[in-house]
C-alpha positions as CSV (number, residue, x, y, z in Angstrom):
1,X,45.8,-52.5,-175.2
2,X,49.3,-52.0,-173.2
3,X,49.3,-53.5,-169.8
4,X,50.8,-51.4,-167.4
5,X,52.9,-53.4,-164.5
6,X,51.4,-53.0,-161.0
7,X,52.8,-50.5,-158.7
8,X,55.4,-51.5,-156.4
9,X,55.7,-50.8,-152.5
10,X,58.9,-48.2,-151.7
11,X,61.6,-49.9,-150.5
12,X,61.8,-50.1,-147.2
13,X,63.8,-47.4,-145.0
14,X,67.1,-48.2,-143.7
15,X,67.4,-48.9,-139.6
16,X,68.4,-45.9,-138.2
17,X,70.9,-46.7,-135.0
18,X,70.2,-45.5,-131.8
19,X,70.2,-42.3,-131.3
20,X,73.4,-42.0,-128.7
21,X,71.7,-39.5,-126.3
22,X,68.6,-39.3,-124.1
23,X,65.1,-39.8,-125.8
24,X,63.3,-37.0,-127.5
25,X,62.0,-34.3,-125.3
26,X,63.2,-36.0,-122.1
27,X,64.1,-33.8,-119.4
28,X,67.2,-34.2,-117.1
29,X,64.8,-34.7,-114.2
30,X,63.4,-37.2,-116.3
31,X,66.1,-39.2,-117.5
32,X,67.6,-39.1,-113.9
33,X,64.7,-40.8,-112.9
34,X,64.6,-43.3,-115.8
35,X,68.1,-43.6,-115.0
36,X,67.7,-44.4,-111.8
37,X,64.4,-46.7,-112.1
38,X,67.2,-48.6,-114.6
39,X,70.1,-49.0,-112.0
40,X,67.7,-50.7,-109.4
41,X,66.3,-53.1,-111.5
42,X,69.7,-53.9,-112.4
43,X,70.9,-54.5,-108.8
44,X,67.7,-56.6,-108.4
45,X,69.2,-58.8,-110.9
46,X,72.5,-58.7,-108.7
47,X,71.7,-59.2,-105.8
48,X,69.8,-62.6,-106.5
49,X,73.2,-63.6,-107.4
50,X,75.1,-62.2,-103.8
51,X,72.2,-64.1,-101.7
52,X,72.8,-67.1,-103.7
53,X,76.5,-67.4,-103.2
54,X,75.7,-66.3,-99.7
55,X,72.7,-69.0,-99.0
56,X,75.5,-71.4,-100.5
57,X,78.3,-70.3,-98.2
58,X,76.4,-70.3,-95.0
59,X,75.5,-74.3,-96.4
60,X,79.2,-75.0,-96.6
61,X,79.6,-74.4,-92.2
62,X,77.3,-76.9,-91.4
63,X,78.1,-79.6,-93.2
64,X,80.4,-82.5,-91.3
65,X,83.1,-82.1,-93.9
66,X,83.5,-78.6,-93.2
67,X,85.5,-79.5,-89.9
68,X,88.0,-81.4,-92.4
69,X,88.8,-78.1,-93.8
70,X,92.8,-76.7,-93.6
71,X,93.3,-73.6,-92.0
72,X,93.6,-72.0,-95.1
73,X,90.5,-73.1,-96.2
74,X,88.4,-71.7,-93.3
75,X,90.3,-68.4,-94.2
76,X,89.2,-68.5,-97.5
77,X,86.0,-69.3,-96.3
78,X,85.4,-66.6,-94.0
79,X,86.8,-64.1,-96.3
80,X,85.1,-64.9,-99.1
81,X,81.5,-65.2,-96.8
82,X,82.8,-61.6,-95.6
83,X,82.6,-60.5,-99.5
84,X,79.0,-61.8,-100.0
85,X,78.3,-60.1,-97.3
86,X,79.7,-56.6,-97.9
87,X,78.6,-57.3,-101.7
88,X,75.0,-57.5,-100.4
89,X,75.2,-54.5,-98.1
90,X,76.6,-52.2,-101.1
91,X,74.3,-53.1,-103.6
92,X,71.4,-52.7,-101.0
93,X,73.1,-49.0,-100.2
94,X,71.3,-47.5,-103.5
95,X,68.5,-48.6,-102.5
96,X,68.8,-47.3,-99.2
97,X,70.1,-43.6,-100.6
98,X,67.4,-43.8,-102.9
99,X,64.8,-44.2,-100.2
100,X,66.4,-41.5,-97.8
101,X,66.5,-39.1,-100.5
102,X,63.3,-39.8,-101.3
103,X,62.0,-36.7,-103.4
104,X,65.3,-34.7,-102.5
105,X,65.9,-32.6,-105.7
106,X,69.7,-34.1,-106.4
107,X,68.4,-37.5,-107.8
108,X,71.2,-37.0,-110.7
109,X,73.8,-37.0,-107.9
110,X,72.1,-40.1,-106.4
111,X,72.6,-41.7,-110.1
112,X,76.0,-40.7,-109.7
113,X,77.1,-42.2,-106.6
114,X,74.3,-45.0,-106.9
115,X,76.7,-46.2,-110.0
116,X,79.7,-45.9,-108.3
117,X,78.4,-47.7,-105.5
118,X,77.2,-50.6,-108.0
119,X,80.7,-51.0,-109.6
120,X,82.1,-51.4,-106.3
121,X,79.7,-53.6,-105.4
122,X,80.9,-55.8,-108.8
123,X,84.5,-56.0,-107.6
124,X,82.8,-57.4,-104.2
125,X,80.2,-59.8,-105.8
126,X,83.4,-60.7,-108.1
127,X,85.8,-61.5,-105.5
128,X,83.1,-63.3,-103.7
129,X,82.3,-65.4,-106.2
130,X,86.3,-66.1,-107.0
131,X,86.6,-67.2,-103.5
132,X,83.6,-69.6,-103.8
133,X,85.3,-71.1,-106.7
134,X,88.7,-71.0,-104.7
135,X,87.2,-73.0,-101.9
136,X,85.7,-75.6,-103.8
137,X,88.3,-76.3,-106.1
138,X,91.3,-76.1,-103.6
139,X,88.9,-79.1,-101.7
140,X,88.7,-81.1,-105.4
141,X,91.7,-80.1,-107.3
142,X,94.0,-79.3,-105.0
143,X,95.7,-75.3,-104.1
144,X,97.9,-75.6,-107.5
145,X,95.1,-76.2,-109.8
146,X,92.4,-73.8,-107.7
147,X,94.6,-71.2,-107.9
148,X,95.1,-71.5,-111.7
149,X,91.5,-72.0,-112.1
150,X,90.4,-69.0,-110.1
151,X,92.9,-66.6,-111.6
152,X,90.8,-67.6,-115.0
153,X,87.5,-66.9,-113.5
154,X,88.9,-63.7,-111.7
155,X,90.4,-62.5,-115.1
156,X,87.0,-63.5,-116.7
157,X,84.7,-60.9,-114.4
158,X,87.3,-58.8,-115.0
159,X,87.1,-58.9,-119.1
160,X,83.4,-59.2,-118.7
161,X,82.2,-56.3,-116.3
162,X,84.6,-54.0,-116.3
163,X,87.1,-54.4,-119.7
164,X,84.2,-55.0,-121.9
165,X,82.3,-52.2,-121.2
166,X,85.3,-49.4,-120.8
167,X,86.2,-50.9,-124.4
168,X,82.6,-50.4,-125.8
169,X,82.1,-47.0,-124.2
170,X,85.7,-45.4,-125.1
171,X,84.9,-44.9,-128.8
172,X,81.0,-43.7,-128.4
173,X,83.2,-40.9,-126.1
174,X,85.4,-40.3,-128.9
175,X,82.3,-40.1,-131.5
176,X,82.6,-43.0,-133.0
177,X,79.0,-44.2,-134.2
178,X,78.2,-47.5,-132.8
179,X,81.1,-48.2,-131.0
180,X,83.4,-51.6,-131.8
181,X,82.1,-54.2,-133.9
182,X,83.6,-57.4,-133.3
């Protein structure tokens, strides 16, 4: 009697990637709106940060040590509290367009602006938070060393939010599959 080995499962298929455009079947109505649905959850997420910063700044005026502060640091301070501000008024302005245009039949053109309002509204939450770190470190450290220091963190955001994802997003334009691996 021959023994016959027991049957074996398939191998298993490879991962397919992403597929680069919209989901199956999704309409551009529909992917404007998921688009959309996406960018405001987003600048959720961003604006806890601005009101933070801002909550901390606002802090900073009544505290006694504040009146110890060089004129050069209250300008820093008022700047970058002016920043935080303007930060949390632009990323609140998609928001705002969204609900004003509320079932108006351009909502790909809101996406549009909505995402060029939220990359402005990085520069501001970025150069608000550089001046926060400014201000404190100029009090600990000194102007020569804050200065250093916040050119670093400037230079971070900058690599981070707006370097990173031009570099990722240049080759998936050019058809690269998958974009940089690194």
């Amino acid at each position: 009697m021959t023994s016959t080995p027991p049957p074996q499962d398939p191998p298993a298929p490879e991962p397919r990637p992403e597929p680069a455009g919209p989901p199956a079947g999704e309409s551009p109505a529909a992917r404007a709106d998921r688009r959309l649905v996406e960018l405001l959850q987003e600048l959720r997420v961003l604006q806890t940060g601005v009101q933070i910063v801002f909550a901390f700044l606002l802090g900073v005026a009544f505290t006694p040590r504040f009146a110890e502060l060089g004129d050069g640091q209250q300008d820093i301070y008022v700047t970058t509290l002016l920043l935080a501000v303007l930060a949390s008024a632009v990323f609140a302005t998609p928001v705002a367009l969204h609900r004003g245009l509320f079932r108006h039949p351009g909502k790909e053109r809101i996406v549009r602006v909505s995402v060029r309002i939220a990359q402005l509204g990085l520069v501001l939450l970025a150069s608000a938070l550089s001046g926060a770190v400014l201000l404190v470190l100029d009090v600990v450290l000194g102007t020569p060393a804050a200065v250093v220091l916040t050119v670093v963190v400037a230079l971070v955001f900058a690599g981070l939010w707006f370097v990173l994802p031009w570099a990722v997003r240049r080759p998936l334009r050019d058809g690269e599959p998958g974009g940089p691996t690194w």
